[in-house]
RONU-83794 format. One record per residue (C-alpha): residue in three letters; residue number from 0; x, y, z. Coordinates in Angstrom, 2 decimals. Example, Ala and Ser with C-alpha at 12.3 -4.5 7.8 and 13.67 -1.06 7.14 Angstrom:
2
> kolmi | torza | px | py | pz
> ALA | 0 | 12.30 | -4.50 | 7.80 .
> SER | 1 | 13.67 | -1.06 | 7.14 .
***
This chain:
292
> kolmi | torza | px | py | pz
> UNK | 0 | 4.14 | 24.82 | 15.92 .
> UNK | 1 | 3.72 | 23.34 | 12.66 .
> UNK | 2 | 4.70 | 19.15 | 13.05 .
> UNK | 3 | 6.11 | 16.88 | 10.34 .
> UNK | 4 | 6.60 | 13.09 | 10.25 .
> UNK | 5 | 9.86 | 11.82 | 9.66 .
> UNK | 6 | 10.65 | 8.08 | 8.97 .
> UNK | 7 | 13.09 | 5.74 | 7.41 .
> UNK | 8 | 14.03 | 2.58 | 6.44 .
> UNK | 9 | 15.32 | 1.47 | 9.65 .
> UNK | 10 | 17.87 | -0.62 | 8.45 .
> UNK | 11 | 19.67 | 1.93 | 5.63 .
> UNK | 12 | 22.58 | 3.91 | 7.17 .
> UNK | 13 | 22.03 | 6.66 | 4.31 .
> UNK | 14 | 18.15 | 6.33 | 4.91 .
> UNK | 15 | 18.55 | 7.42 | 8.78 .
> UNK | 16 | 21.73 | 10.03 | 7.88 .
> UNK | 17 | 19.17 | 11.73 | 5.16 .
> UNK | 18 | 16.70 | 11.56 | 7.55 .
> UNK | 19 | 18.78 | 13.18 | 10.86 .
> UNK | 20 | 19.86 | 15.80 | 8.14 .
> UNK | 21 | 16.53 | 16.90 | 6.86 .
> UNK | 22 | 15.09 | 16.86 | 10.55 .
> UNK | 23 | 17.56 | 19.08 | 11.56 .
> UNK | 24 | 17.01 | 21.83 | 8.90 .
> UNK | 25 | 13.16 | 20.93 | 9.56 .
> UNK | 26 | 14.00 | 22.33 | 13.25 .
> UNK | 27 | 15.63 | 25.14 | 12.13 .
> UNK | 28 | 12.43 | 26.18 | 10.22 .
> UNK | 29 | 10.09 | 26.14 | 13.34 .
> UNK | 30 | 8.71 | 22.37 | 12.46 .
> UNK | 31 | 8.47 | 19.77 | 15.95 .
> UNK | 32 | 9.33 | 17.03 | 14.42 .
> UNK | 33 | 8.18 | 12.74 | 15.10 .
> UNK | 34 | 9.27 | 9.25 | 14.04 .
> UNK | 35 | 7.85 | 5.97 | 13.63 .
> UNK | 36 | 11.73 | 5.30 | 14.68 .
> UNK | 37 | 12.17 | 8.06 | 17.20 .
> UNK | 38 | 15.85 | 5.93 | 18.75 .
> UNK | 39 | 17.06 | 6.53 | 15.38 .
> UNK | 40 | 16.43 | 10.50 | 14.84 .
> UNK | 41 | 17.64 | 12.35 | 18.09 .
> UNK | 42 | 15.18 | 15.15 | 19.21 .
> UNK | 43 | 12.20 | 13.54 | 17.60 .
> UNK | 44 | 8.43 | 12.52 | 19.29 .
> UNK | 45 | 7.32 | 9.36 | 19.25 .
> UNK | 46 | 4.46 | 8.99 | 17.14 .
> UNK | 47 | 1.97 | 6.18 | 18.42 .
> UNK | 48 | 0.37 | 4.67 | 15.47 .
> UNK | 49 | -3.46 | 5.61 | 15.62 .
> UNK | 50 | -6.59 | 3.15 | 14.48 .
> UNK | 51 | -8.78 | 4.20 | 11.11 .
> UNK | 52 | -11.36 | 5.42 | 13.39 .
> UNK | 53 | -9.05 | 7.51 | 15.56 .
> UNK | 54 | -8.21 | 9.63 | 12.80 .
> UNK | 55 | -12.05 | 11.29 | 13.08 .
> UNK | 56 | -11.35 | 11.58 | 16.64 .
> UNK | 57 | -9.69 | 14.43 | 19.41 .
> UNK | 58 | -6.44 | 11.42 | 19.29 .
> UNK | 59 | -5.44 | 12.33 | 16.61 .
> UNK | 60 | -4.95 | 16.10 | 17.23 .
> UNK | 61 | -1.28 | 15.89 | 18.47 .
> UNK | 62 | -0.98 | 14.49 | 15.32 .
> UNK | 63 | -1.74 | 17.21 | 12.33 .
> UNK | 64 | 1.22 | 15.95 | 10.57 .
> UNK | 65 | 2.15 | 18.93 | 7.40 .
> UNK | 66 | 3.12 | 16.19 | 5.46 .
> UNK | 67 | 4.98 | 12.80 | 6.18 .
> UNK | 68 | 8.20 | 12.61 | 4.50 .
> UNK | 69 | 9.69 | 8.86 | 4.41 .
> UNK | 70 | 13.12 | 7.81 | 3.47 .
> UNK | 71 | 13.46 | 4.65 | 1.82 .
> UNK | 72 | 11.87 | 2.17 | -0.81 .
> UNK | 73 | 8.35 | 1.28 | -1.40 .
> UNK | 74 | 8.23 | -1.45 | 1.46 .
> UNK | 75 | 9.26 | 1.56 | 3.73 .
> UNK | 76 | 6.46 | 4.22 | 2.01 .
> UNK | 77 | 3.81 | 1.69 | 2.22 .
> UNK | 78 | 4.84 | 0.64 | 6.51 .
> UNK | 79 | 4.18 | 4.99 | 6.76 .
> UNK | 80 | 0.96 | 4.43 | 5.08 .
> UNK | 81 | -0.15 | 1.45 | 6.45 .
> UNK | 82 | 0.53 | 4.12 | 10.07 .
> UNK | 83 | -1.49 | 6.99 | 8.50 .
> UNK | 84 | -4.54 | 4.92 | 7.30 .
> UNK | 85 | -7.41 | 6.62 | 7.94 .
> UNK | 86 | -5.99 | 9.93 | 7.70 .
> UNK | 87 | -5.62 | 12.35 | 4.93 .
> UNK | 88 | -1.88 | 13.19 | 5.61 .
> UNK | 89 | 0.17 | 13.51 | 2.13 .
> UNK | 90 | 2.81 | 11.15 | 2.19 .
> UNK | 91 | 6.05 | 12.01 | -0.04 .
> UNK | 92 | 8.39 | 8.80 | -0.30 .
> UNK | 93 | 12.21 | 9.75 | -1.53 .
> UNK | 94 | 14.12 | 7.00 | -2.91 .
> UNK | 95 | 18.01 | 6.15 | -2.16 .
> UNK | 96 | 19.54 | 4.00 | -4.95 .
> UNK | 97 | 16.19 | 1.95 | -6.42 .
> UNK | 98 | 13.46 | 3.54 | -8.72 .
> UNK | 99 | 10.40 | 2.39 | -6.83 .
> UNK | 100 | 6.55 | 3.28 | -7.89 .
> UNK | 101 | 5.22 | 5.29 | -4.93 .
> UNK | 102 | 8.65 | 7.74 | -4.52 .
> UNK | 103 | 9.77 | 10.09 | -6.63 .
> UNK | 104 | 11.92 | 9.08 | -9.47 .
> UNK | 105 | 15.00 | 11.51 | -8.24 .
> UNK | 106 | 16.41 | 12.18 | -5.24 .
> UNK | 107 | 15.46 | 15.78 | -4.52 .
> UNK | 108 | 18.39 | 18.12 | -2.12 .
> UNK | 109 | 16.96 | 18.17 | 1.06 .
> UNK | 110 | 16.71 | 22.11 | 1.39 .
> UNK | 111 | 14.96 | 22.34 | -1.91 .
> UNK | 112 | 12.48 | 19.52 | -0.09 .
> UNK | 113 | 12.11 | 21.56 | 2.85 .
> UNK | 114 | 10.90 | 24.81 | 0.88 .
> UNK | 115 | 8.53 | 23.32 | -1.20 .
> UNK | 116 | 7.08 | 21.71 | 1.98 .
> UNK | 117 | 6.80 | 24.79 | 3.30 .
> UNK | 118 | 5.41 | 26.33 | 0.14 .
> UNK | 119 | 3.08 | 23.13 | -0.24 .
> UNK | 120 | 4.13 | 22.92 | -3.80 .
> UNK | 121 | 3.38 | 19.46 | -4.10 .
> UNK | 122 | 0.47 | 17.56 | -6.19 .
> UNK | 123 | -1.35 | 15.08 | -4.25 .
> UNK | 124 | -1.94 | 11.99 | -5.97 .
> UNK | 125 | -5.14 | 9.65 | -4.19 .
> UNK | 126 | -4.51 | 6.15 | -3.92 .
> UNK | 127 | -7.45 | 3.62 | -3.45 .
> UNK | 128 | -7.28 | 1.11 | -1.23 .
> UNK | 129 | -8.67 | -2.57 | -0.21 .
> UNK | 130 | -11.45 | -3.49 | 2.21 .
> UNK | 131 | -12.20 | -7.19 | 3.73 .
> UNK | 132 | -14.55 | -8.94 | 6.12 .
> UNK | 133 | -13.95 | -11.87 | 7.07 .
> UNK | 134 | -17.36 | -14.37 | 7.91 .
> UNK | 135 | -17.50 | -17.44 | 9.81 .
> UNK | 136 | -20.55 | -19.09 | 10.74 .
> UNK | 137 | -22.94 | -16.07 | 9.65 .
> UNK | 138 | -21.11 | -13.54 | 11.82 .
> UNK | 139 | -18.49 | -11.10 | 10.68 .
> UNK | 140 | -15.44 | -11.92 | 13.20 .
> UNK | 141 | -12.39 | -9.77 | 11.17 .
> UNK | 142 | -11.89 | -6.80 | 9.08 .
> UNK | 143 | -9.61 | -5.16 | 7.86 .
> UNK | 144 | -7.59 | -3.75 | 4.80 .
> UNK | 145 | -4.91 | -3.36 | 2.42 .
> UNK | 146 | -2.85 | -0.92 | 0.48 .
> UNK | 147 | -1.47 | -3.14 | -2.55 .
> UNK | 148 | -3.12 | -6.67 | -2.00 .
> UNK | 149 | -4.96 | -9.39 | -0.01 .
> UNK | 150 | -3.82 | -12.76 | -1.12 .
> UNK | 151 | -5.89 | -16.09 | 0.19 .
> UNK | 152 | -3.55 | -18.58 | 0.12 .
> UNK | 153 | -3.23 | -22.21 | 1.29 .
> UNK | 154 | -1.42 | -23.36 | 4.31 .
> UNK | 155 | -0.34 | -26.41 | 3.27 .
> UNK | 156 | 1.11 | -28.30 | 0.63 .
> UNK | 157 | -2.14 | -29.27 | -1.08 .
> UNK | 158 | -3.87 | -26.66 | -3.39 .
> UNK | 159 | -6.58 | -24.55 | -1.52 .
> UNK | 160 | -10.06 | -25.11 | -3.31 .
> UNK | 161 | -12.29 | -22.11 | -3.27 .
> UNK | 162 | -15.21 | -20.99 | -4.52 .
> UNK | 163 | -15.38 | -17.17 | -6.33 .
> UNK | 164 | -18.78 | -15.06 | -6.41 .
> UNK | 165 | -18.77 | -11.47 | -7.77 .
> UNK | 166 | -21.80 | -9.51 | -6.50 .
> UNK | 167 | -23.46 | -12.59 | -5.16 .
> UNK | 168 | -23.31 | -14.35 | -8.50 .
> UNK | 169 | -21.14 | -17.45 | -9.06 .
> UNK | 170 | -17.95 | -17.33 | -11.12 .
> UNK | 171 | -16.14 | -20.23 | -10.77 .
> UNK | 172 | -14.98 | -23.18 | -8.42 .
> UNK | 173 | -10.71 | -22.97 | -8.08 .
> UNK | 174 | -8.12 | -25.33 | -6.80 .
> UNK | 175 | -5.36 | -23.28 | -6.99 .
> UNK | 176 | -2.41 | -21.88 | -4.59 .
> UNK | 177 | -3.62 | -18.85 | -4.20 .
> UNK | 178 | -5.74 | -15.65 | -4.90 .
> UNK | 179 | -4.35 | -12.75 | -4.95 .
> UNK | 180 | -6.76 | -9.58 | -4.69 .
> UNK | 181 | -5.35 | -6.03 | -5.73 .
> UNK | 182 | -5.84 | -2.56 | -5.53 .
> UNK | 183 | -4.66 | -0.36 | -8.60 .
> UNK | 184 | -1.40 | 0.45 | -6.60 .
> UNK | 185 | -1.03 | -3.38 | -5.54 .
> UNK | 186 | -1.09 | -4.51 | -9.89 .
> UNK | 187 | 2.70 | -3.65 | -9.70 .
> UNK | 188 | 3.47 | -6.00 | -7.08 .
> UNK | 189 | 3.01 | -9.66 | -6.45 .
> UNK | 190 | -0.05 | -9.88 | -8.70 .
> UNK | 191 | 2.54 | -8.55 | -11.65 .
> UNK | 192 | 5.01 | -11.36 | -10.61 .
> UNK | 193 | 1.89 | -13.67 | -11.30 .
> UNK | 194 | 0.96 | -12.38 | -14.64 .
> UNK | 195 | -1.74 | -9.56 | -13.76 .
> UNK | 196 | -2.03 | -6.42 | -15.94 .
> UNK | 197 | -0.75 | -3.37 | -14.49 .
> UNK | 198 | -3.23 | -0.99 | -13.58 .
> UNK | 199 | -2.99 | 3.01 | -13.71 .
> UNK | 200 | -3.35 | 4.58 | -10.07 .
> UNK | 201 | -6.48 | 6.74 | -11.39 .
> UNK | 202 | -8.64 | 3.56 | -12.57 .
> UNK | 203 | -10.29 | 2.75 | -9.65 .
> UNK | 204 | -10.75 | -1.08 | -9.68 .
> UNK | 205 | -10.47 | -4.25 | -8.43 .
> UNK | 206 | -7.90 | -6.98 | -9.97 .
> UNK | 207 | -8.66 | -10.97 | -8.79 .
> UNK | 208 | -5.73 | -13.17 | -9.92 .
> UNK | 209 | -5.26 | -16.57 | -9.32 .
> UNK | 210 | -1.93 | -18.32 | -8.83 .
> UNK | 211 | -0.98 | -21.73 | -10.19 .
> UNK | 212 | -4.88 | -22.41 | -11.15 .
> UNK | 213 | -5.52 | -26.13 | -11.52 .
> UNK | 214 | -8.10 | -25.49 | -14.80 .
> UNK | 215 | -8.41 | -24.03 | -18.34 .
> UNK | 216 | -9.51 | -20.38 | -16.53 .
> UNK | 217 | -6.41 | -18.79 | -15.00 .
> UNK | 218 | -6.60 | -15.25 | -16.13 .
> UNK | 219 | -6.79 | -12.32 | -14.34 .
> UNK | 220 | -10.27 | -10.49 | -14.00 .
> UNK | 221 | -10.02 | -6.55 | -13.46 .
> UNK | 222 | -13.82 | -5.65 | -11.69 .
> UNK | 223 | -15.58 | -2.77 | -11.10 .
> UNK | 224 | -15.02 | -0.19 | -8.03 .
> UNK | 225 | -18.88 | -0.53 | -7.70 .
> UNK | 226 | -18.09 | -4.60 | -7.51 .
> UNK | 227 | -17.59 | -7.16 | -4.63 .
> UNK | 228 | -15.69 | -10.40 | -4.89 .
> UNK | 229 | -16.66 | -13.44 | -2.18 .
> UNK | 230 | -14.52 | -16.41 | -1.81 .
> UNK | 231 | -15.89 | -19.37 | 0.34 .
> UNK | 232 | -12.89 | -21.74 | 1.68 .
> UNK | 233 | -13.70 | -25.34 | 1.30 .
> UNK | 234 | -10.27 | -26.57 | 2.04 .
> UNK | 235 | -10.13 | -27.80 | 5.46 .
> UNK | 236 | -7.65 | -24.56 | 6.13 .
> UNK | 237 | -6.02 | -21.90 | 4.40 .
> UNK | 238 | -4.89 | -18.17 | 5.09 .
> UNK | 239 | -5.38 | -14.31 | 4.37 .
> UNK | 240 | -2.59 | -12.04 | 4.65 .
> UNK | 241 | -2.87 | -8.20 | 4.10 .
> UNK | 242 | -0.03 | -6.10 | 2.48 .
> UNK | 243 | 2.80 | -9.24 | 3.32 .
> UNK | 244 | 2.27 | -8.53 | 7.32 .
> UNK | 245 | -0.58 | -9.24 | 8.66 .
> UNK | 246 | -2.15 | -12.52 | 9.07 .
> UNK | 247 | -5.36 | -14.25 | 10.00 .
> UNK | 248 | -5.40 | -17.96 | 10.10 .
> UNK | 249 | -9.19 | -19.15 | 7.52 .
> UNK | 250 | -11.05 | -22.51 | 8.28 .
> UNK | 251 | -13.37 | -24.53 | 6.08 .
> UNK | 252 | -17.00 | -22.79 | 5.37 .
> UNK | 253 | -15.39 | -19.18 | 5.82 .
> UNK | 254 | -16.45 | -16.92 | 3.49 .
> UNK | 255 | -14.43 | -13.37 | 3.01 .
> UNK | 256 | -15.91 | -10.33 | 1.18 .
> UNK | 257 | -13.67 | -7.82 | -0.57 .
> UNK | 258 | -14.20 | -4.96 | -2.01 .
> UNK | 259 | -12.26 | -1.36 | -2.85 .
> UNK | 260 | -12.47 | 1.04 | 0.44 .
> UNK | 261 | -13.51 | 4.45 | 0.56 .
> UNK | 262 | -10.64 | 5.42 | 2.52 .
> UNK | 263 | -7.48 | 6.27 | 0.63 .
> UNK | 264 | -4.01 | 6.73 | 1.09 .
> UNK | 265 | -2.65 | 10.47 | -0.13 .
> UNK | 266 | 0.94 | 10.67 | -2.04 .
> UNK | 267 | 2.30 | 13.51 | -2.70 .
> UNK | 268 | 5.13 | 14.28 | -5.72 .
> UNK | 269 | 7.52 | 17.20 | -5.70 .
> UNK | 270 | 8.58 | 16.23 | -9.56 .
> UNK | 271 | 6.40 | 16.90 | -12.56 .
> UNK | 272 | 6.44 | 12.81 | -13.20 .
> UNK | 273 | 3.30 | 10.91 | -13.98 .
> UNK | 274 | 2.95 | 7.24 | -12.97 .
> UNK | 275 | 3.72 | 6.44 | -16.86 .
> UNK | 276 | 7.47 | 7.60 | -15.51 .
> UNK | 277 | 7.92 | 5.67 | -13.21 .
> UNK | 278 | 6.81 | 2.30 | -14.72 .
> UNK | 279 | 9.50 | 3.27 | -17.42 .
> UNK | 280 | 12.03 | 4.40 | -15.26 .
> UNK | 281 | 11.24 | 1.21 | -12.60 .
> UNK | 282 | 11.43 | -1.61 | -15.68 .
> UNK | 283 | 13.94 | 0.10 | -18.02 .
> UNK | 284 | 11.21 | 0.43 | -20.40 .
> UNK | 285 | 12.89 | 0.29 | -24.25 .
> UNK | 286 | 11.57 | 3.75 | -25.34 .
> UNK | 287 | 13.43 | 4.48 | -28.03 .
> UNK | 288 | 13.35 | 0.96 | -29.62 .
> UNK | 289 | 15.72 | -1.08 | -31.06 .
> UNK | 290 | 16.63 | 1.09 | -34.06 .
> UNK | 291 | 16.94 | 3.91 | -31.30 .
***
């Protein structure tokens, strides 16, 4: 029996009515179907979220997901991949009410969805991701990764002051709030709210931006795929945090290495829009000027 993932934004009445609705047809079509929210969709299978390394493994066999189609906003696309990592399941996000960048720009009719699931008309689009080790004392103690960004960011109410090396060779010393580290997908997010360039999916880099920089240097730096970025803490404390949600408390004389990952998330789009689309569609983009 051929299995899809079905999730939502858990708390969106449309999000989880869409989603009962499209499960149901789903079933009608032959398709077992599971849920990151499985309370929420009657008849659905718990689906246990699996480790990177699983993914290569006999676990994750009850799990050969067609596709995984997720109800909600970006927040709600990137918790599904954030659940998938590791994998190469396609990932179609469909938006309800906000033009986001990882769904597609329209709401497509559910049955319409359903057949060109079945028909696998659907482009995948790769997404690169973010890698990170975290050192303390010579040994590497945490690792771990990221979908849009990695931000090292004080803990307190003084400025952190760090130290940034790319491949090995010193860039500069910062006392700053933060540093926020970004994959391609991740330059429309927080490091956009702090003044970093926005990045097109296909250019595989890696954008460093500092936040409220105490010196003349403040811009953003956009660095090879083929690059890795160090930052050694010499506050007395400061923290990491992955994606907004997870978090690992940094001490003085840590050092963490980033760098873009290998692994990549899969999205797929049933509409013939580009990412050029959506960044018009998301910002209201003035496209025909103000003569019109």
């Amino acid at each position: 029996m051929k299995k899809l993932l079905v999730t939502m934004n858990p708390n969106r009445s449309d999000a989880i009515e869409r989603a009962h609705t499209f499960s149901q047809l789903a079933k009608n079509k032959g398709f077992d179907i599971y849920c990151l929210h499985p309370d929420l969709l009657p008849g659905s299978k718990a689906f246990n979220k699996l480790e990177p390394a699983d993914w290569q493994n006999e676990k994750s066999s009850q799990y050969n997901f067609e596709i995984a189609v997720v109800f909600g906003g970006d927040g709600t696309i990137l918790r599904a991949a954030d659940s998938l990592y590791g994998s190469k399941i396609p990932i179609v996000g469909i938006n309800l009410g906000n033009v986001g960048f990882l769904a597609e720009i329209a709401e497509p009719k559910l049955d319409q969805l359903l057949d060109a699931v079945i028909a696998g008309q659907y482009k995948l689009e790769p997404r690169a991701t973010l890698e990170y080790f975290l050192d303390r004392a010579g040994k590497v103690i945490s690792h771990g990764w990221a979908i849009n960004e990695v931000t090292v960011e004080r803990s307190n109410s003084q400025m952190m002051e760090l130290f940034l090396s790319i491949d090995g060779k010193p860039v500069s010393r910062w006392g700053c709030d933060s540093v926020i580290f970004s994959s391609p997908t991740g330059s429309t997010a927080y490091a956009f709210s702090a003044g970093g360039p926005v990045i097109w999916p296909e250019v595989e880099a890696l954008l460093i931006t500092p936040v409220a920089n105490h010196g003349l240097f403040s811009r953003s730096m956009v660095i090879s795929n083929q690059s890795q970025a160090s930052i050694d803490i010499e506050s007395q404390a400061a923290g990491l945090v992955a994606d907004g949600v997870r978090n690992t408390q940094l001490q003085q004389g840590d050092r963490i290495e980033m760098k873009l990952s290998t692994t990549k998330i899969y999205l797929a789009h049933f509409d013939n829009s580009v990412f050029t689309d959506r960044l018009v569609a998301k910002f209201r983009l003035p496209i025909s000027g103000w003569r019109r």
